[in-house]
N, C-alpha and C positions, 0 to 999 in steps of 0.2 A: 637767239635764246634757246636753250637748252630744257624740256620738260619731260619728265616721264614720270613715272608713279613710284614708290619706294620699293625696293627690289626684297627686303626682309621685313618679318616683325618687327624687328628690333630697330630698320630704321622709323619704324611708320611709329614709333612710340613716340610721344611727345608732339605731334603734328597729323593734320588731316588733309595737307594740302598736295597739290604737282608742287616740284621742284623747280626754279626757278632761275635760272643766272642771271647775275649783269647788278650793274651797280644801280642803275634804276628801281630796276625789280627787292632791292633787299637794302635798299636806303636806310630806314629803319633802324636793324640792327649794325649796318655798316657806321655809321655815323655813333651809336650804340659806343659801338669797338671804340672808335676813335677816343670817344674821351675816356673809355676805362682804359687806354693806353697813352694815353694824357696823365693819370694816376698813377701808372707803373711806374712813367719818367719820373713824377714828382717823388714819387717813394724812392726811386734811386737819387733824384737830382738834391736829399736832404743834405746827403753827404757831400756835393762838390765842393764848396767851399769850404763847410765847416771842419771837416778829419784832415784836412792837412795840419792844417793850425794847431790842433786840437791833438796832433801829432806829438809838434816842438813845443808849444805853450804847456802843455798840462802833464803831458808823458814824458818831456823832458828826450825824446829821442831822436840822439847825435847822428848818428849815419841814417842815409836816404834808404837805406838796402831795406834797414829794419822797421823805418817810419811807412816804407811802402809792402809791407807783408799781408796788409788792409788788401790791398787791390789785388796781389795775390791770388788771395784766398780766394775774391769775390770773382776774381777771372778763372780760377780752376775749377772753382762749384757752379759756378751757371754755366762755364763749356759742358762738363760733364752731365751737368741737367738737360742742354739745349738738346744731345743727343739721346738721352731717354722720351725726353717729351713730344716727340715726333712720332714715336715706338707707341709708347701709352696712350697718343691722342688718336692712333689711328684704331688701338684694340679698344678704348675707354670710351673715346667720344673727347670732343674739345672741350666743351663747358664743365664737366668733372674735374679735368685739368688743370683747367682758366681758376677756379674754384678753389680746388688745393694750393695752388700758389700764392693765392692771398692768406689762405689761413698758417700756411708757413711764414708768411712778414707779418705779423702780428708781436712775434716779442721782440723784433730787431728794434724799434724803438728806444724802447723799455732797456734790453743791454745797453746801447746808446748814450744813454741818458747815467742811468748806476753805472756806468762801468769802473773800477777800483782800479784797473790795470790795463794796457795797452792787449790781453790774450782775449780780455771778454769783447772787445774790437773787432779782432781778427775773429772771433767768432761769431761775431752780430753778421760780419759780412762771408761766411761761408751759406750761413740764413738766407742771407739778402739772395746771394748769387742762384742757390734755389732757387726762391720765390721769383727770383727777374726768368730765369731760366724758363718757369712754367705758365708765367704772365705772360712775358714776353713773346716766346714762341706762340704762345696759342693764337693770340690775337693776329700774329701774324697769318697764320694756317687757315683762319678762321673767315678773315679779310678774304684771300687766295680763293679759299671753296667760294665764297658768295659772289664776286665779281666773275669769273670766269677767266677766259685767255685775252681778253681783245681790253681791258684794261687795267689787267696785272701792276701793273708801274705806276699807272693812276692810284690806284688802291694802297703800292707798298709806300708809296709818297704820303699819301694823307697816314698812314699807320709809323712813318719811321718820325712825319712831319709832327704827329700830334705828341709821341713820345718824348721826345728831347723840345719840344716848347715845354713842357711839363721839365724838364730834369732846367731847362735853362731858369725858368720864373720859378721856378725854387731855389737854386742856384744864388740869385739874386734877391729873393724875399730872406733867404736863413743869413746871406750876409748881411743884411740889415738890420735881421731881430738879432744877430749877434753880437753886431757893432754896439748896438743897445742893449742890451740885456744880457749878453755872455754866452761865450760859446756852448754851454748846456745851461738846461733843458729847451729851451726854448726854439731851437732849431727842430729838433728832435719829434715835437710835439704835434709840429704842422707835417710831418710824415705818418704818426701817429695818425692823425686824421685821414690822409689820403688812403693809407691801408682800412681803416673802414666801411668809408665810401666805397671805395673798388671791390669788397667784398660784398657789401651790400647790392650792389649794381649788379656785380656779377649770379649773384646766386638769385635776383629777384625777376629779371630782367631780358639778359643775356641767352638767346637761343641754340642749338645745336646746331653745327653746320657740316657736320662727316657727311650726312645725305647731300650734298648738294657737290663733294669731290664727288662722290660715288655717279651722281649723274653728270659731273666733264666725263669721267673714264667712263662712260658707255656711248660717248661719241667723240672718245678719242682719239685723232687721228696719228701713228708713229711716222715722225717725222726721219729716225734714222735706227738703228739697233739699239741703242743704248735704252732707247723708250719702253720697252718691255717690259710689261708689267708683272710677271711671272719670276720676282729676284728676291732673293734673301735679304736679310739684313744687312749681313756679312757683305753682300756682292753690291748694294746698295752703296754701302760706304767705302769700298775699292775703287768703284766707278767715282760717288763724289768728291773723293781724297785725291786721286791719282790716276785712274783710269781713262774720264772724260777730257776731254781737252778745254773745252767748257766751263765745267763744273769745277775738275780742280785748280784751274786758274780763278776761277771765281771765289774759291777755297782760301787760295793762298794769300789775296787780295785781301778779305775780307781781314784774317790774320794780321797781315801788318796796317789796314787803319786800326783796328782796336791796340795793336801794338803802340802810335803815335798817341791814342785816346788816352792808352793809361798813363801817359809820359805824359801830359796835358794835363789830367786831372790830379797824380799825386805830385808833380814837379812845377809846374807853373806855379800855383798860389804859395808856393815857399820860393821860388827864382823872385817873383814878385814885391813879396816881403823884404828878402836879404837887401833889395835896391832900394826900400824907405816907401814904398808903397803902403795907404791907407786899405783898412779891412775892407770899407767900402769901396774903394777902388779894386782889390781884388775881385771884389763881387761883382762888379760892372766885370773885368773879363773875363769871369767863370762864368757868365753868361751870356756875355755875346758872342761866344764860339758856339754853343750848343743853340743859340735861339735862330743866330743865322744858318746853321746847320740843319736846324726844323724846319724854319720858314721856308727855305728854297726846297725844300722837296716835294712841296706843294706844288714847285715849278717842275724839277726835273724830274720828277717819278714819270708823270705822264707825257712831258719831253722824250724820254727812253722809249714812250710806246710811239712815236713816230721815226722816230731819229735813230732807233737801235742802239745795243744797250754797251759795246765795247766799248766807241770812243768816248761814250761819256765817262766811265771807268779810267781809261786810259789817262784824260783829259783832269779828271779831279786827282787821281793818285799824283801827278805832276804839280797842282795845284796845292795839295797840300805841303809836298815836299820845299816847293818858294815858303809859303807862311812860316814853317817850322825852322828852317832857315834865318828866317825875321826874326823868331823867336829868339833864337841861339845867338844872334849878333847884334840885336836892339838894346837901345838899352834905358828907353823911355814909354812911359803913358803912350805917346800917341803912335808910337812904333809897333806897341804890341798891340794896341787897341784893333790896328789896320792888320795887324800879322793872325788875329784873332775873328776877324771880319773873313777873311782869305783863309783861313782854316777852314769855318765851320760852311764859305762857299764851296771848296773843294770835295768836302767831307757831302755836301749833300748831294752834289753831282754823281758820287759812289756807293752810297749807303741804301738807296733803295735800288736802285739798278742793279747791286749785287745780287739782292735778292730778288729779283725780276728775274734775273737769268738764272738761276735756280726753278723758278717756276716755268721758264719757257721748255727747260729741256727735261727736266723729272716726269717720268708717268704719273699723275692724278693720286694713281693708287698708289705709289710711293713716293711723294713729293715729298707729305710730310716728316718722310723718313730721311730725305734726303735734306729738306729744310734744318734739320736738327744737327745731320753731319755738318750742314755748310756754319750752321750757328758754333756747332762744336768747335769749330778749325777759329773761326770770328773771333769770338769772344776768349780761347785761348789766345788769342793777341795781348787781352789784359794780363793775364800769367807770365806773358815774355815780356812784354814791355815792360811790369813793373821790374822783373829780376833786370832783367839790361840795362834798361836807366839807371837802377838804385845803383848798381856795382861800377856801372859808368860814371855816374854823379860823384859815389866815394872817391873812386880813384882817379877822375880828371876836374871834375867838377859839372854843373848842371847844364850849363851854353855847351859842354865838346856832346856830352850824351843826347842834345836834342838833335845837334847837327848830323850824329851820327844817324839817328832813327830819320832825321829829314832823309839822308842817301838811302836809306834801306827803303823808305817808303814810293824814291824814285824809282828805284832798280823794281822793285814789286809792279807798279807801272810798267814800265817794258817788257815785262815778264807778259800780260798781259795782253799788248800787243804784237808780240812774239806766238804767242800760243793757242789764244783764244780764237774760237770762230765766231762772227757775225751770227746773233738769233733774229736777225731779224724774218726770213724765210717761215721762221717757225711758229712768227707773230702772223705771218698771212695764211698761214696753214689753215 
């Protein structure tokens, strides 16, 4: 355990206690995080099932390029946000952060809901991608400060775990009320609400946790050069992007899962459809990729803190690339059902362990900065995925563009084990 006394004014504001690490010590608020990033999911997971549909039923839009310019958007506004909000939360503080991000998803709803035209869509979800950008990341960061180094993975597991059960059981609650009640409003409404509550939670509730990086980095130890905490922004995101061996493997990973993500959420419930699939049935597999996705990272966040955090990477990027595979050559309920099951296990074995190794090798004092680069590279995956698929789907159709994103998501795998080094050294540190 890590204590010392706040080193400025400005952190001793808002608190009169020592500093504390460790998951024990800050249960509380940990647990806190968990379910307002339960919220986050559900605010994203309004949209799984229902905008695809809501694409061709009601907009009428013939090519996949243009039906998927939603994800787009949503994937170039939250990369672009991921890498500010790292920047802001380290000058700002987290919970200002966490804070603004709810109040930015407050009218995506509301567009949602009126939308006249397929543009006020695409711009509900430039919104969204914001608000996920600064939800998202925070709670991340915020997890990170309070647990300390010795159960990083544990921590990014319950935070990636609680997120997508939230996107999954929304997922599956909107194709219900949609099946029932119609693709609007009624999907729409139940995100409506989850944006209040998390705003509520957050602003009533929710504690600062900058002081508690600040106390890792004063007893932290640099495991190689790269750890220096004396970097710029600029030289932060050179190392994250390209420089590290690590990090930008970690970088580039992260990239093509959200590349197969966005190929999943805007192409799957229309591949689906086109085969005589019921709306309720689509709703069963738009969530049981993202639930089994949640669920196991319960298991392998804190798996990675024993086991080291490559091969698990290595091991799920392969794992996804079989399901997507299934995906592209199945051509039944119980094919996809399994190919969807093996998705969202692949997907958990890599989605918090990425960001574990992010934390093992980033200084304290620039993680956050560095969390934001690796989110930025991440969640650009959604930006490439949708353009790839969509222009894949028009011009081959939707089974050649899943196969293709299945090989790309293997080769990103061997990239991996090609490049990357074992952190584990740096967990016993």
């Amino acid at each position: 355990m890590v204590s010392r006394t706040p080193r400025t004014a400005e952190e001793q504001k808002g608190f009169g206690r020592v500093v504390a690490l460790g998951l024990r010590q800050n249960i509380a608020q940990f647990m806190l995080l968990v379910a307002v990033n339960a919220l986050v999911g559900g605010t994203l997971g309004q949209e799984r099932t229902v905008l695809p549909l809501l694409a061709e039923q009601a907009f009428h839009l013939d090519l996949y390029t243009s039906a998927l310019t939603y994800i787009l958007a949503f994937g170039l506004s939250k990369a672009g946000t991921n890498y500010f909000a790292g920047t802001l939360s380290d000058r700002y503080g987290r919970k200002p952060v966490l804070v603004a991000g709810w109040l930015v998803a407050l009218p995506v709803p509301l567009l949602l809901i009126y939308a006249p035209s397929w543009e006020w869509v695409v711009v509900a979800n430039v919104i969204l991608g914001i608000s996920q950008g600064l939800t998202w990341s925070t709670t991340v960061m915020m997890k990170m400060d309070l647990v300390g180094p010795e159960r990083r993975g544990l921590a990014m597991g319950f935070n990636e775990a609680a997120g997508y059960l939230g996107v999954a059981g929304t997922a599956l609650a909107t194709g219900y009320i949609a099946a029932n009640y119609g693709l609007r409003p009624g999907p729409f409404v139940l995100g409506a609400a989850f944006i209040a509550l998390g705003l509520g939670l957050s602003v009533l509730f929710v504690r600062e946790t900058r002081q508690h990086a600040h106390a890792e980095a004063a007893d932290h130890v640099d495991a190689h050069a790269a750890t220096s905490s004396a970097l710029s922004t600029w030289q932060v995101f050179t190392l994250t992007s390209l420089r590290d061996r690590s990090l930008s493997s970690v970088s580039q990973a992260g990239l093509a899962n959200n590349l197969n993500d966005g190929l999943a959420w805007g192409l799957f419930p229309i591949l689906f459809a086109t085969a005589g699939l019921s709306i309720e049935s689509i709703g069963i597999l738009a969530a049981v990729y993202p639930a089994v996705w949640g669920a196991g990272q319960l298991i392998t966040g804190g798996l990675s803190d024993r086991i080291g955090r490559k091969w698990l990477i290595v091991g799920g990027m392969i794992v996804q690339a079989v399901a997507l595979s299934m995906v592209a050559f199945g051509e039944s309920f119980g094919v996809w059902l399994a190919a969807a099951v093996l998705l969202g296990a692949g997907t958990a074995m890599v989605y918090p362990t990425l960001l574990a190794a992010i934390g093992d090798v980033a200084h304290p004092e620039w993680r956050a900065r560095s969390v934001g680069i690796y989110r930025l590279w991440r969640d650009g995956g959604f930006a490439v995925g949708a353009l790839l698929s969509g222009l894949l789907a028009d011009a081959f159709g939707i089974s050649t563009a899943v196969a293709v994103v299945a090989a790309l998501t293997a080769v990103s795998g061997l990239i991996v084990a090609a490049r990357m080094r074992g952190t584990d050294h740096l967990l016993r540190a």
